[in-house]
C-alpha positions in Angstrom: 11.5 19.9 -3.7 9.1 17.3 -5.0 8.8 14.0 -3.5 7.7 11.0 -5.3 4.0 9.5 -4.9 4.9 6.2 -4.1 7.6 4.0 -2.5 10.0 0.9 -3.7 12.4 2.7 -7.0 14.6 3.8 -4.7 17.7 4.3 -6.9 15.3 6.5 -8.8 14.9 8.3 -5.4 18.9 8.8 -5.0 18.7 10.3 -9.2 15.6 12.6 -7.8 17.7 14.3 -4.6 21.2 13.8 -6.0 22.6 11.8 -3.3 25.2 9.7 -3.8 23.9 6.1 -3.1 25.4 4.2 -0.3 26.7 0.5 -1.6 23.8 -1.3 0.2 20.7 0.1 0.9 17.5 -1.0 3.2 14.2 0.0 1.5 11.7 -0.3 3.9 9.8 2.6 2.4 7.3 -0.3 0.3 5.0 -2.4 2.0 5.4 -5.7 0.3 5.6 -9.6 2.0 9.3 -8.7 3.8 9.8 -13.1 2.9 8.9 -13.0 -1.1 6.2 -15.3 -2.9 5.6 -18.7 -1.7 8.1 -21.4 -2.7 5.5 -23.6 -4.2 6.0 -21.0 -7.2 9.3 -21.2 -8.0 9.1 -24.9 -7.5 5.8 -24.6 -10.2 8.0 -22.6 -12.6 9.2 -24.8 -15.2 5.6 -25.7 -15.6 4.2 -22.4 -15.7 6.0 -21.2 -19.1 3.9 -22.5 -21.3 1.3 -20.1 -20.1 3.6 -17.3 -21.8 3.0 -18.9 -25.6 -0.7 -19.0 -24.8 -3.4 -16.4 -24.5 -5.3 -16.1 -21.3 -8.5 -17.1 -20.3 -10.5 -13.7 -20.9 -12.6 -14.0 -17.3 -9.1 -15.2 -15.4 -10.8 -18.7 -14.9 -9.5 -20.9 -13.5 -8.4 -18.3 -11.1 -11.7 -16.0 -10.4 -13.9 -19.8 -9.8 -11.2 -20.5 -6.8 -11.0 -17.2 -5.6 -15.7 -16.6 -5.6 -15.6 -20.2 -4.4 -12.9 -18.6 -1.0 -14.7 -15.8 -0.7 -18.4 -17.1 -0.3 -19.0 -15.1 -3.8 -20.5 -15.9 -6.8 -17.9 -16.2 -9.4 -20.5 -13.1 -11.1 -19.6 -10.9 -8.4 -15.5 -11.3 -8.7 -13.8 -9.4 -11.7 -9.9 -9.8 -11.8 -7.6 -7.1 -12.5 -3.9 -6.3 -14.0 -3.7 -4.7 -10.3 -5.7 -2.9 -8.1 -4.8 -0.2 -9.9 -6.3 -0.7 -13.0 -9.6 -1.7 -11.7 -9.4 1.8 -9.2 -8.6 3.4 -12.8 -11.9 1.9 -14.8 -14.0 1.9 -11.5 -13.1 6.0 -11.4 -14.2 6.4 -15.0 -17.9 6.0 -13.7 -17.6 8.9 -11.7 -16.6 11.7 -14.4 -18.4 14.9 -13.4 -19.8 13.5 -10.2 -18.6 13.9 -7.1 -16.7 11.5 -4.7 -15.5 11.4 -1.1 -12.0 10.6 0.1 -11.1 10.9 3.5 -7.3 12.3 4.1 -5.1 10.8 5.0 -5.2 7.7 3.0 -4.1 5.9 -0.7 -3.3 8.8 -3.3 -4.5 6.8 -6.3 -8.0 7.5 -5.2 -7.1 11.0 -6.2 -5.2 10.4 -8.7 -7.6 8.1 -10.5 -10.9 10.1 -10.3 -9.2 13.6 -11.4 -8.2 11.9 -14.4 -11.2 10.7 -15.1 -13.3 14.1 -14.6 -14.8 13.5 -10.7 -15.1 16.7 -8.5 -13.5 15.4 -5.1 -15.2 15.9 -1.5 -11.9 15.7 0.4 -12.4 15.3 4.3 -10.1 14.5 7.3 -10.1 12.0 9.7 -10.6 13.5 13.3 -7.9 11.2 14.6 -4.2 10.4 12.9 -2.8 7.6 14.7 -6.3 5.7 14.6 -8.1 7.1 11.4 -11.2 8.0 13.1 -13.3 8.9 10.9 -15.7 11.9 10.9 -19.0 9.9 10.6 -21.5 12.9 10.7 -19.7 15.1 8.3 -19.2 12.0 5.7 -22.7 11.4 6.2 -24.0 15.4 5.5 -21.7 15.0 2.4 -22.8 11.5 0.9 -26.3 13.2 0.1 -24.5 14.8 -3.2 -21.8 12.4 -3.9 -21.8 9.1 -6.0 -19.9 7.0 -4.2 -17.7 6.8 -1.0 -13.6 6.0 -1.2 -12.4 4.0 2.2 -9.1 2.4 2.5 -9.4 -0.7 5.6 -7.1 -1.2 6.8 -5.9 2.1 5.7 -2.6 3.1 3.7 -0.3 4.9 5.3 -1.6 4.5 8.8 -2.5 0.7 8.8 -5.3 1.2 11.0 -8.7 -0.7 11.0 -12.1 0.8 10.4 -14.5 -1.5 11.9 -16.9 -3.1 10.1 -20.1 -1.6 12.1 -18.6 1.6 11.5 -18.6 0.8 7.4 -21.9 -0.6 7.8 -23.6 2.3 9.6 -22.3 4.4 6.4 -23.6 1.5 3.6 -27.1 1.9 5.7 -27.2 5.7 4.9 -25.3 5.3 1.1 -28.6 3.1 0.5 -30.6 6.0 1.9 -29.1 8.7 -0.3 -27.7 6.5 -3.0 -24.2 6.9 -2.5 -22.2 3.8 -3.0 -19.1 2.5 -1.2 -15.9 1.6 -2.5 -13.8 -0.3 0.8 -10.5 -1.2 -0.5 -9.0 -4.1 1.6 -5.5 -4.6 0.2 -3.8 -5.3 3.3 -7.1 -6.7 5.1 -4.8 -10.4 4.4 -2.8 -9.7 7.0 -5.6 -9.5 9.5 -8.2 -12.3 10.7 -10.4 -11.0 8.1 -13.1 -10.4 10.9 -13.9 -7.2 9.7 -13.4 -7.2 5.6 -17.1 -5.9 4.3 -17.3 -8.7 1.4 -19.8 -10.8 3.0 -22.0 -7.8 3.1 -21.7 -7.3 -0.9 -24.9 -9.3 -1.8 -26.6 -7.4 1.6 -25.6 -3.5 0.0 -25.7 -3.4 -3.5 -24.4 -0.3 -3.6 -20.8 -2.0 -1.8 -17.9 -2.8 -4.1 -15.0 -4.0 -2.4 -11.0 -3.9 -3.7 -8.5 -6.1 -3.1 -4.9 -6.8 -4.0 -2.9 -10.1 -4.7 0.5 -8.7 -4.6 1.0 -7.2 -1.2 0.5 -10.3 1.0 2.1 -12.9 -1.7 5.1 -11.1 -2.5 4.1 -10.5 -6.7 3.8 -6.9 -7.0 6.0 -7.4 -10.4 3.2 -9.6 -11.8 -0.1 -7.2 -11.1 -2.8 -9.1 -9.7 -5.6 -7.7 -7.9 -9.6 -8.3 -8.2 -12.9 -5.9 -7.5 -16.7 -7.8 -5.5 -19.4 -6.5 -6.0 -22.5 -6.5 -7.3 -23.9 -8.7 -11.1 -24.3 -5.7 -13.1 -21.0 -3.7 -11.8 -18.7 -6.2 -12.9 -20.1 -6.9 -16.4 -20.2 -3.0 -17.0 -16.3 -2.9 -15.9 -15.3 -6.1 -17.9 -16.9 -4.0 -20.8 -14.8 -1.4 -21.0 -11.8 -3.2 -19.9 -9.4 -4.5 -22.9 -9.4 -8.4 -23.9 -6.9 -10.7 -22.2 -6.0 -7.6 -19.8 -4.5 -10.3 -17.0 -2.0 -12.5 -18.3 -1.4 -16.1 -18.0 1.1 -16.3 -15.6 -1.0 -13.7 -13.3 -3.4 -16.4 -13.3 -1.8 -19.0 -13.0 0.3 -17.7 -10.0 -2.5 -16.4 -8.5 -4.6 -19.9 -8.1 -0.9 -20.9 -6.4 -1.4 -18.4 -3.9 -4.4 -18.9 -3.5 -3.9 -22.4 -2.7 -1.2 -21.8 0.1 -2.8 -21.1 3.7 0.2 -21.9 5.3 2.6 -19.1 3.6 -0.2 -16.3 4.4 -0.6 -17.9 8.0 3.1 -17.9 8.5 4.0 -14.6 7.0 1.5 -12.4 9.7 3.0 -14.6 12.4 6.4 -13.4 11.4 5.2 -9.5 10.6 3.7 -9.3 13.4 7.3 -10.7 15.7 9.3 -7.6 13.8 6.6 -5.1 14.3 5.9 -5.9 18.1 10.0 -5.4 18.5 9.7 -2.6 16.7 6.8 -0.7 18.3 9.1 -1.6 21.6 12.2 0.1 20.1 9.9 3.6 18.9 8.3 3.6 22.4 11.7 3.8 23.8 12.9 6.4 22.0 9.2 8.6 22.3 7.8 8.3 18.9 4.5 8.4 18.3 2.7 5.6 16.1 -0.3 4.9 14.2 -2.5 1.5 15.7 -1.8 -0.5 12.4 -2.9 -4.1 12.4 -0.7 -4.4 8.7 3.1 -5.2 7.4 3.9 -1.9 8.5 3.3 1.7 10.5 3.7 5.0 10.9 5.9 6.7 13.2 6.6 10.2 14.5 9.5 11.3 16.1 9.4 13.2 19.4 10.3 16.6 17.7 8.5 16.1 14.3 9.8 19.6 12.6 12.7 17.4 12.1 11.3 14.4 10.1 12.5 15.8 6.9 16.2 16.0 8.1 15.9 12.9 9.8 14.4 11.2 6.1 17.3 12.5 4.2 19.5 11.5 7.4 18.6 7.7 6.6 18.9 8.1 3.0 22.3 8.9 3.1 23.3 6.1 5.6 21.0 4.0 2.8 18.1 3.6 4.8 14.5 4.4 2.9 11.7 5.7 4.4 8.3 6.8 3.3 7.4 10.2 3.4 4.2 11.3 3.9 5.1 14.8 2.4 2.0 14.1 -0.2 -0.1 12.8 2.7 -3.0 15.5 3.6 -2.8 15.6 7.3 0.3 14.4 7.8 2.0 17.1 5.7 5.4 15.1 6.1 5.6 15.2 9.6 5.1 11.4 9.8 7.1 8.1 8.2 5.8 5.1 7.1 8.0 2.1 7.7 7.4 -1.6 6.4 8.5 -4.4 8.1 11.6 -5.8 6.8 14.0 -8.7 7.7 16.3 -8.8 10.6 19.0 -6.9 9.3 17.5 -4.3 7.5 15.6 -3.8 10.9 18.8 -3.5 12.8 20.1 -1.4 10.2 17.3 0.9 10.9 17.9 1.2 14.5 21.4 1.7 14.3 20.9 5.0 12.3 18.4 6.2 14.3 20.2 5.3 17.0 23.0 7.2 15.4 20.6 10.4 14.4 20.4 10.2 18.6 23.7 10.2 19.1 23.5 7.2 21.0 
């Protein structure tokens, strides 16, 4: 039986396992803004379809300026992306026939990416599941033959937060045995941002740090994500990516994101409401859960040689779930759950609550 490597699709899901697909269905299995983009851009809209005749700036401006100019950056150090995943992709390709670290369990396109491109993987575990802890010395004995580092803070699927002495105590010995560091911190938006590694980029050249536009703001349809790092890094990538790779309305949308405190500010406030009820409801009922600090967690229940009945269970009442079956570590005997709105919360509980029998 093969599970899909990703969530959101779900009808594609029902196709995949043949079941019949309830008339409304709860897909809580992707980890996007529960509330949508900010209103300012559907308010902007009429205004912004011009930007589809045109061709876009090459270098994203005005859109990389405002976001170096946020970050504390210079606008050298910022190259913007048709998604995070296109810059993991090109970032990968400097990798072929080298080797790279990943620490399980954590974002399968770090895989995915450097295999295609030729890299020879390292692939360690983290000593602890529900907290990511990582195994510092044996990352450490391993970073003396590998070209760079992969780390996912907070991570994806657990949610949890690597702190940032712990990331700098590894940049300290990547300097030592030149092994760089790739920290992506797509979901580091929904924290205080106290421990996001970019302020150390111009400290470690060897640090290159991810982010993503589309989880926090609610655009995962338009692709917008952008790499920091260091001068020469970023003019090698925008090299070898294509002309005009991020579209005008990417651009355009992202300065309006950008631009809105408030929505981001508002939107962790509200997460965070469902996820405290939440963690409340899975304590109740014994499950064991990952510390996250994101827009969602992972949970175990109290007899986890049943997670893969209980998964199809909630498919079929039209409930979706993300499995971990292609998770090292957690080997499917976890589920990821995003936080949603209220009723596809209480949906939630009322088929666990069913699975029960309660």
């Amino acid at each position: 039986m093969e599970f899909p490597s990703h969530g959101a699709n779900y009808k594609s899901l029902y196709e995949r396992f043949r079941i019949p697909m309830p008339e409304e269905v709860y897909d809580l299995s992707e980890n996007v803004n529960a509330f949508g983009f900010p209103s300012r851009i559907k308010e902007a809209w009429p205004d912004l379809l011009h930007h589809i005749a045109a061709y876009p700036h090459p270098e994203a401006e005005p859109f990389r300026t405002l976001l170096a100019a946020k970050l504390n950056v210079a606008k050298e150090q910022v190259l913007i992306g048709n998604g995070a995943a296109e810059l993991l992709t090109f970032f990968a390709g400097r990798f072929s026939n080298r080797q790279a670290i990943i620490v399980h369990p954590t974002f399968s396109e770090y895989r995915s990416t450097l295999e295609a491109q030729g890299a020879k993987m390292i692939e360690l575990m983290a000593e602890e599941i529900a907290t990511y802890k990582l195994p510092l010395e044996q990352i450490k004995e391993h970073m003396k033959d590998a070209a760079c580092l992969y780390l996912c803070n907070p991570n994806n699927p657990t949610g949890s937060l690597i702190p940032k002495e712990t990331i700098e105590e590894l940049l300290i010995h990547g300097e030592k045995v030149e092994c760089e560091l790739l920290v992506d911190e797509a979901f580091m938006d929904w924290t205080d941002e106290s421990e996001s590694v970019i302020p150390l980029v111009e400290q470690y050249p060897r640090l290159t740090v991810m982010r993503s536009m589309t989880k926090m703001y609610g655009i995962a349809g338009i692709r917008l994500g952008y790499l920091v790092g260091r001068k020469e890094l970023v003019e090698e990538l925008q090299r070898r990516l294509p002309h005009w790779h991020v579209n005008g309305l990417a651009i355009k949308i992202g300065q309006l994101c950008l631009e809105d405190e408030t929505f981001r500010n508002e939107s962790i406030e509200r997460h965070q409401k469902i996820k405290r009820n939440l963690e409340h409801y899975l304590l109740e009922r014994n499950c064991k859960m990952t510390d996250s600090v994101t827009n969602f967690l992972c949970f175990q229940l109290q007899e986890p040689e049943k997670t893969r009945d209980f998964y199809f269970y909630c498919l079929k009442k039209g409930v979706v779930l993300r499995h971990t079956e292609n998770f090292r570590g957690m080997d499917g005997r976890w589920l990821r759950i995003g936080m949603k709105g209220e009723d596809a919360m209480k949906k939630f509980q009322q088929v666990m609550d069913e699975w029960y029998g309660k």
